[in-house]
C-alpha positions as MATLAB code, in Angstrom:
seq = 'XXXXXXXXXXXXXXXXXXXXXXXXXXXXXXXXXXXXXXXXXXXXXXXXXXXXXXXXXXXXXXXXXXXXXXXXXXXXXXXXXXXXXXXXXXXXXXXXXXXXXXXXXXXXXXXXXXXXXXXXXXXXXXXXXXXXXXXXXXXXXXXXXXXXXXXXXXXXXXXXXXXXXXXXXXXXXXXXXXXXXXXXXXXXXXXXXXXXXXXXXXXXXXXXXXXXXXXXXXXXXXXXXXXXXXXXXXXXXXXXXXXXXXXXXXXXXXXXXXXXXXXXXXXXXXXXXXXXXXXXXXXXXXXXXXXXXXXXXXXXXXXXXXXXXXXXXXXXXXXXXXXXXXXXXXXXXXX';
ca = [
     -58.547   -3.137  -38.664;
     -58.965    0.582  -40.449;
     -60.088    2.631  -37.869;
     -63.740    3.544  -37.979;
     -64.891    0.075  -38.937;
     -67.922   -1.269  -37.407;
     -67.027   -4.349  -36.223;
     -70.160   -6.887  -36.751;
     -68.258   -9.350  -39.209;
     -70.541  -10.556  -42.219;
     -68.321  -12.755  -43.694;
     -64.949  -14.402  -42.558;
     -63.531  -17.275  -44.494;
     -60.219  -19.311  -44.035;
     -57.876  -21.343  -45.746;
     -60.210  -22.115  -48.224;
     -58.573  -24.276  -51.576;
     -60.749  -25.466  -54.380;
     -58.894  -28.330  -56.589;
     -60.716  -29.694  -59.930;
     -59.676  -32.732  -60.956;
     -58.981  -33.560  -64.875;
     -57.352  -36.082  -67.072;
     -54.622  -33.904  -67.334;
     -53.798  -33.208  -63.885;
     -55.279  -31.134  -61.064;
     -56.326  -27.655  -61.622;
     -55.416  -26.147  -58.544;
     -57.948  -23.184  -58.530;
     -57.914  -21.926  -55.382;
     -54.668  -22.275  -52.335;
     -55.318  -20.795  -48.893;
     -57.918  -18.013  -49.349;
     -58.742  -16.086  -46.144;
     -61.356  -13.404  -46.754;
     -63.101  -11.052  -44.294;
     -65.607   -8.646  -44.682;
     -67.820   -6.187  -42.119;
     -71.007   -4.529  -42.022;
     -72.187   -1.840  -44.528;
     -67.962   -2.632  -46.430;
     -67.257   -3.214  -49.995;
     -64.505   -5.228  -50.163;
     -62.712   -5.603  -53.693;
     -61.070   -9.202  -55.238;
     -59.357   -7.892  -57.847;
     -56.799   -9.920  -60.286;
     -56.967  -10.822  -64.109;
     -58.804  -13.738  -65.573;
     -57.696  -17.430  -63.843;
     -56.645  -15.782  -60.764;
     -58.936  -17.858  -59.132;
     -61.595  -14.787  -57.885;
     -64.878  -16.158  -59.271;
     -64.237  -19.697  -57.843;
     -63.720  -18.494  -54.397;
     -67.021  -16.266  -54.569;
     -68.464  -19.079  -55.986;
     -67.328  -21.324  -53.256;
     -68.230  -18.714  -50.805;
     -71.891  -19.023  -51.900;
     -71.335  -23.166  -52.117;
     -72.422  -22.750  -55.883;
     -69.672  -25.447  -56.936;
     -70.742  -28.622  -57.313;
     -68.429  -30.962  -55.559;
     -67.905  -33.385  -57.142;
     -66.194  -32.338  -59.663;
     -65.122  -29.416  -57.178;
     -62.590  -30.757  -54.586;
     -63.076  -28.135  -51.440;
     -61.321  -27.821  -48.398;
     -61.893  -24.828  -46.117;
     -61.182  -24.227  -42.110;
     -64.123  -21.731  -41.378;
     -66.991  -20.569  -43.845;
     -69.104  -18.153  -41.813;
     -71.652  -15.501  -42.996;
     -73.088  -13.500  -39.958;
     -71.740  -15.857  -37.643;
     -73.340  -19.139  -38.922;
     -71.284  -21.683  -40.157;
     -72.098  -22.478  -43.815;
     -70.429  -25.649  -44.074;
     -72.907  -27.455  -42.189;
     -75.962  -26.486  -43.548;
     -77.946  -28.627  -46.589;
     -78.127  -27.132  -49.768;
     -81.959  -26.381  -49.013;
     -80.877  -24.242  -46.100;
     -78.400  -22.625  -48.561;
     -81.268  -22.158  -50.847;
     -83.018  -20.278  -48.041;
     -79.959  -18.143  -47.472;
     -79.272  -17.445  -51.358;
     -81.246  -14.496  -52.258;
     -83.106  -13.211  -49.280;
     -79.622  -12.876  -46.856;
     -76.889  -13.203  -49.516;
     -76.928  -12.866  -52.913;
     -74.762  -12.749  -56.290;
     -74.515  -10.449  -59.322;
     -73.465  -12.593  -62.622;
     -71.529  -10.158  -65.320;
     -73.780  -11.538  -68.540;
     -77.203  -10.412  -67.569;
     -78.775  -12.148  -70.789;
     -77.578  -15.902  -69.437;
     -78.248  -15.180  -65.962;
     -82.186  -14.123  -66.580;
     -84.959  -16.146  -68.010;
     -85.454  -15.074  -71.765;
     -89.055  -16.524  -72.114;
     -89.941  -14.493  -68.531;
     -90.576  -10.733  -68.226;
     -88.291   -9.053  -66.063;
     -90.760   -7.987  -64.123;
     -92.125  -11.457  -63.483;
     -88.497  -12.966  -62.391;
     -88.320  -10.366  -59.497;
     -91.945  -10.651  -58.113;
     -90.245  -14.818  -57.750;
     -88.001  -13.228  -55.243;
     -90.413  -11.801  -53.078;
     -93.112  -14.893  -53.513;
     -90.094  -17.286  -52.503;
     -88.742  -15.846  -49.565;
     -91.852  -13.460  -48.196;
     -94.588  -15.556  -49.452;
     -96.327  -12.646  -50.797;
     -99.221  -12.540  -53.060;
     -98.719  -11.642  -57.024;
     -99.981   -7.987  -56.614;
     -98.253   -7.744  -53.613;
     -94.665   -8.968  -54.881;
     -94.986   -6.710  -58.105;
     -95.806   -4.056  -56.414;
     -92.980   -4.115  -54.413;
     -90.749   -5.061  -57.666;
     -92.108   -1.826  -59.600;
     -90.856    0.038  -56.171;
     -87.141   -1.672  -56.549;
     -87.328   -0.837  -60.101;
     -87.430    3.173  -59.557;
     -85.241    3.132  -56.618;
     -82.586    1.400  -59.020;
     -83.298    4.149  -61.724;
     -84.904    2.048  -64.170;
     -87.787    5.051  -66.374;
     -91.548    4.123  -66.469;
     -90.424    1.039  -64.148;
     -94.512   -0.467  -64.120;
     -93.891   -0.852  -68.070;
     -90.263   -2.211  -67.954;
     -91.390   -4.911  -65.438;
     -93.312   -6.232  -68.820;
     -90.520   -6.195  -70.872;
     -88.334   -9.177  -71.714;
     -84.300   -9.403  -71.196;
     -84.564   -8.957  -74.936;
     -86.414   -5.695  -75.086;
     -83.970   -4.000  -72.755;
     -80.318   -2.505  -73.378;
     -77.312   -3.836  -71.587;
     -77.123   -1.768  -68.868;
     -81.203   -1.907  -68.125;
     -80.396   -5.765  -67.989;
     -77.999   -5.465  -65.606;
     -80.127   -2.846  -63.281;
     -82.062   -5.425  -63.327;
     -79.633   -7.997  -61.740;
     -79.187   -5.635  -59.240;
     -82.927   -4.980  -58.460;
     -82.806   -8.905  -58.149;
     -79.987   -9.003  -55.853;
     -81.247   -6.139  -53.592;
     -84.868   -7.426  -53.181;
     -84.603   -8.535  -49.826;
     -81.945   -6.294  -48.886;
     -79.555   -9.522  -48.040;
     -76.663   -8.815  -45.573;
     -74.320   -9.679  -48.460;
     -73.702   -8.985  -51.625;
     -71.647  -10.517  -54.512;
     -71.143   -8.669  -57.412;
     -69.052  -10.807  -59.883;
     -67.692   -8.862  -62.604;
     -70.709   -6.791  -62.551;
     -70.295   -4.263  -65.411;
     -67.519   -5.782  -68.058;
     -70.048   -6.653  -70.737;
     -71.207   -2.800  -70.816;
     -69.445    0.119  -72.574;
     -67.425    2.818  -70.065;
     -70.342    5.255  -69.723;
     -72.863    2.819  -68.887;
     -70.178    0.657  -66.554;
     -69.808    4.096  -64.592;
     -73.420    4.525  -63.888;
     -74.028    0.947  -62.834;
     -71.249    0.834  -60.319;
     -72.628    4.093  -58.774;
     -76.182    2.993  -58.570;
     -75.053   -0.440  -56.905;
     -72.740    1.710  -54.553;
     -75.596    3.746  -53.868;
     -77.979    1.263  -53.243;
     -75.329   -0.378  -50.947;
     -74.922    1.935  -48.876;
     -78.846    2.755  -48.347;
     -79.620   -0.284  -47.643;
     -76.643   -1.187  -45.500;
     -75.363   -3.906  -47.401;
     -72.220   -5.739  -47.420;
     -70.520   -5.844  -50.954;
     -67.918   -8.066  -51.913;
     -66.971   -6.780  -56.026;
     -64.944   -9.153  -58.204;
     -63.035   -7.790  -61.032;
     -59.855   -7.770  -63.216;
     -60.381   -3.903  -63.301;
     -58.591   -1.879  -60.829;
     -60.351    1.315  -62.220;
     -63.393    0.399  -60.627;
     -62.053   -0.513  -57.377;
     -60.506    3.193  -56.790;
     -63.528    4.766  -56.102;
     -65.994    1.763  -54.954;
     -64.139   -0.239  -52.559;
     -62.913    0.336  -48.958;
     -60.636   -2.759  -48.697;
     -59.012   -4.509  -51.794;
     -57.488   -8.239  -51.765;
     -55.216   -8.598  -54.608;
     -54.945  -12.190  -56.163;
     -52.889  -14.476  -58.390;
     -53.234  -18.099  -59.230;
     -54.905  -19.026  -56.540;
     -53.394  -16.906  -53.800;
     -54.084  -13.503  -52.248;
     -50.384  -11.531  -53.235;
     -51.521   -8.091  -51.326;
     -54.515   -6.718  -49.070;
     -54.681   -3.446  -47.866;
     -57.554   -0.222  -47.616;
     -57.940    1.258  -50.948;
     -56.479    4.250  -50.580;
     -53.211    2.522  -49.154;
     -53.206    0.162  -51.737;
     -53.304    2.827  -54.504;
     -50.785    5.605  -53.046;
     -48.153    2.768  -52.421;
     -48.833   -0.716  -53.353;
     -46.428   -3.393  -52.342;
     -46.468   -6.592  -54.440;
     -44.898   -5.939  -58.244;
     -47.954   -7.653  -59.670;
     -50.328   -4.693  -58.207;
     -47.760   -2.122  -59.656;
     -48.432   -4.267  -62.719;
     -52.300   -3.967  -62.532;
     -51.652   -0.208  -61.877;
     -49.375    0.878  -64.740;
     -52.179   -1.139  -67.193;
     -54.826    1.168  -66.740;
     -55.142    3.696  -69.139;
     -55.370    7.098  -67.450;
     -57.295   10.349  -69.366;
     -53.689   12.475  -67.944;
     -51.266   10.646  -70.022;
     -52.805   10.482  -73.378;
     -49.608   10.012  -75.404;
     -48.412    7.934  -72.900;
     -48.912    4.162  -73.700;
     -50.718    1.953  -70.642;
     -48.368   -1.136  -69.758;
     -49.004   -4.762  -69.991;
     -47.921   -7.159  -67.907;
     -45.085   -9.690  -69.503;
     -46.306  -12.821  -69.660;
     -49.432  -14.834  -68.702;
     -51.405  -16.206  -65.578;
     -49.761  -19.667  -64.878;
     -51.781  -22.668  -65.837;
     -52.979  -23.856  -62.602;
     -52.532  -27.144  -63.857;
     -48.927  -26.735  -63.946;
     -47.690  -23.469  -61.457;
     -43.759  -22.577  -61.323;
     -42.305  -23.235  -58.575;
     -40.970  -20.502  -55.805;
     -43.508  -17.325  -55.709;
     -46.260  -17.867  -58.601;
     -45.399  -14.584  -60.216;
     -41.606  -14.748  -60.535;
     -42.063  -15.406  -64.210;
     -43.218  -12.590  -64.967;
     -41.590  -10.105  -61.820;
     -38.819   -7.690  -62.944;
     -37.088   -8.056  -59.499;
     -37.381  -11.855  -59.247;
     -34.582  -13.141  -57.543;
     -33.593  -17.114  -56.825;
     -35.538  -16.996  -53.405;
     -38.163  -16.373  -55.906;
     -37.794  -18.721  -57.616;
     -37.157  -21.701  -55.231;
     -39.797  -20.449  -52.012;
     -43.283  -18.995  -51.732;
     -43.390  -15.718  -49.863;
     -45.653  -15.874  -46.675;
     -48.788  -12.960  -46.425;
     -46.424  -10.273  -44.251;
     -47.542   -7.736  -42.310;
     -46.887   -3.989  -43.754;
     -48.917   -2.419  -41.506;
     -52.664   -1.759  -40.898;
     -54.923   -4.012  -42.056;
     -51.950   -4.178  -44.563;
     -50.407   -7.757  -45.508;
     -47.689   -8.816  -49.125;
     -46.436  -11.947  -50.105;
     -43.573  -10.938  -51.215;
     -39.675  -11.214  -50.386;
     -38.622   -8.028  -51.894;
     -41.927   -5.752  -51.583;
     -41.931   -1.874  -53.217;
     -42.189    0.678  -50.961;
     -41.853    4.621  -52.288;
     -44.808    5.214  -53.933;
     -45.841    3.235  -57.034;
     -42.339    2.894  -58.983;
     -39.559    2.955  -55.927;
     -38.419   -0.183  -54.430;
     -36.256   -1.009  -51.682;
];
């Protein structure tokens, strides 16, 4: 554990697998997921699209409907209470007011006929039982403290009336009503141009750390996890390949895939240089290679690879790879 950490655990889950089950076989979504996270810590799962990241939050807030959802987990606790044995109506009493979740399309995940305005006062007449002028009075508050202008007027607006990134403001003014212990944020600015993406992240970093929050943030970006996270969990079909504190992860990361993720972000320094891509695709999780999921597509794949999956190893604190032949000089040496 990084030294400094307070120690209160919000969230610890283990072995957690998610199958679906379709004519065509069974989408294995999610394969031994262990997840912590502490106090006031903004943890990153970061990995491209069918890496499995936004069924485990999912599954961490028990969003997925089982069936068709086949889950299997050994421990699901938030703030020491175990989640797996409450009814969804407890859930329902949890979601929002002590945990809560950030979608990445603000126009589906608000009410179009509703003013914003109107959505959020729901949050505080739910869970505080306050009165109307009570609950928007406390929304126009959230609004200005999440640096929406002339918030008493944008409270009457619809999701229509309002740009992308005042949409999404407003997903987080949602989310941080009740100042919940956790917070999800999945894929939180990816419909929203650079500028805009950079101003949302460091209002919900801001408003994370005020109000003492735990964050966990989602995303196929590792740009944004550089200088929001404090932990990152690196994952691929289904699997966590690396974890380690951000700044570890970024001076020397282990696993070839998180090189990978590295080398394809585009980086203002090397303008004529051209950002990477990573050969290949995501397996279908319908139909994974055998041997390490990401020999495929690894430059230093060898037939170990190919015929065994690597074990999470220890590389030091807080540091774990599953990986038989891990990099370690810097971003581009290897051992």
């Amino acid at each position: 554990m990084g030294e400094g950490r307070v120690m209160e655990q919000v969230l610890k889950l283990r072995n957690l697998k998610v199958v679906f089950p379709t004519d065509y076989g069974l989408i294995r979504a999610v394969e031994g997921v262990d997840l912590d996270i502490y106090h006031r810590e903004c943890v990153a799962l970061v990995g491209e699209s069918g890496s499995g990241k936004s069924v485990t939050s999912q599954a961490v807030m028990r969003l997925l409907d089982s069936p068709p959802a086949l889950i299997r987990v050994d421990t699901l606790e938030f703030a020491g209470q175990d989640l797996t044995q409450l009814t969804e109506q407890q859930m329902q009493e949890i979601r929002g007011k002590e945990m809560a979740m950030i979608f990445q399309d603000a126009m589906t995940s608000l009410n179009p006929v509703m003013t914003v305005g109107k959505q959020i006062d729901e949050v505080y007449r739910r869970h505080y039982g306050d009165s109307k002028q009570a609950a928007r009075e406390k929304t126009v508050k959230n609004l200005e403290l999440i640096g929406i202008p002339e918030p008493k007027e944008r409270a009457n607006a619809f999701p229509h009336q309002l740009s992308g990134g005042m949409r999404q403001r407003v997903l987080l003014a949602m989310a941080f009503a009740c100042m919940p212990k956790l917070i999800i944020a999945d894929e939180p600015t990816t419909a929203l141009d650079v500028t805009i993406q950079a101003q949302v992240l460091k209002t919900l970093r801001g408003m994370q750390r005020g109000c003492g929050t735990s964050l966990l943030l989602v995303t196929h970006d590792l740009s944004v996890v550089a200088s929001t996270a404090d932990r990152v969990y690196v994952m691929y079909a289904g699997k966590i390949v690396e974890k380690a504190p951000v700044k570890d992860l970024f001076t020397a990361p282990h696993h070839p895939y998180t090189v990978g993720l590295m080398a394809a972000v585009p980086k203002l320094s090397d303008e004529k240089k051209k950002f990477t891509q990573i050969p290949g695709t995501v397996p279908s999780p319908i139909d994974k290679p055998s041997g390490c999921y990401f020999h495929p597509r690894c430059t230093y794949a060898t037939e170990r690879c190919r015929r065994e999956m690597p074990r999470l190893t220890p590389m030091g604190p807080d540091r774990e790879v599953r990986c038989f032949h891990p990099l370690s000089v810097g971003r581009n040496g290897h051992d």
